[in-house]
C-alpha positions, 0 to 999 in steps of 0.5 A: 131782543130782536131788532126791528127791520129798517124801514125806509121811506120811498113814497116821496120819491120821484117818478121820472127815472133821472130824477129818482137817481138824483134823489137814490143818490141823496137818500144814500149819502144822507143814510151813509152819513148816519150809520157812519155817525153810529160806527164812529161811536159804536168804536169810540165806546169799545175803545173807552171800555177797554174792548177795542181789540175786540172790535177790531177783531169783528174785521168789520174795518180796517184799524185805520177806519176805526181808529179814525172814526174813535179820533173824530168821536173825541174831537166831537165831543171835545177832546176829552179822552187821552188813551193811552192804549197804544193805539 
């Protein structure tokens, strides 16, 4: 299965090059914040299956990050994981 191509929206912005950098600045931060929310669950989801190793072994982020981001999915979704894995 192939993944369609990430299209990103750039006809709303502006054309004045100050402004557009304004905007560029906000169009990143509000791309970072999702994504971010993608690899937080995509570590939450390895780790409850068993297949955190795995997904530190990809290197794609420090054990630090991902065990993070695995923390914060749980507070999201109210603490109800107790791992137990040694992590």
């Amino acid at each position: 299965m192939q993944t369609p191509p990430l299209t990103v929206d750039f006809s709303c912005m502006p054309r004045d090059p100050v402004e557009r950098l304004v905007w560029l600045s906000g169009a990143k931060e509000a791309f970072d914040a999702q994504v971010n929310a993608q690899w937080q669950t995509a570590y939450y989801e390895a780790r409850l299956t068993g297949r955190f190793a795995a997904a530190l072994g990809l290197r794609l982020h420090s054990r630090k990050r991902a065990l993070a981001w695995t923390r914060a999915e749980n507070e999201r979704r109210g603490r109800a994981t107790h791992w137990g894995d040694g992590y």
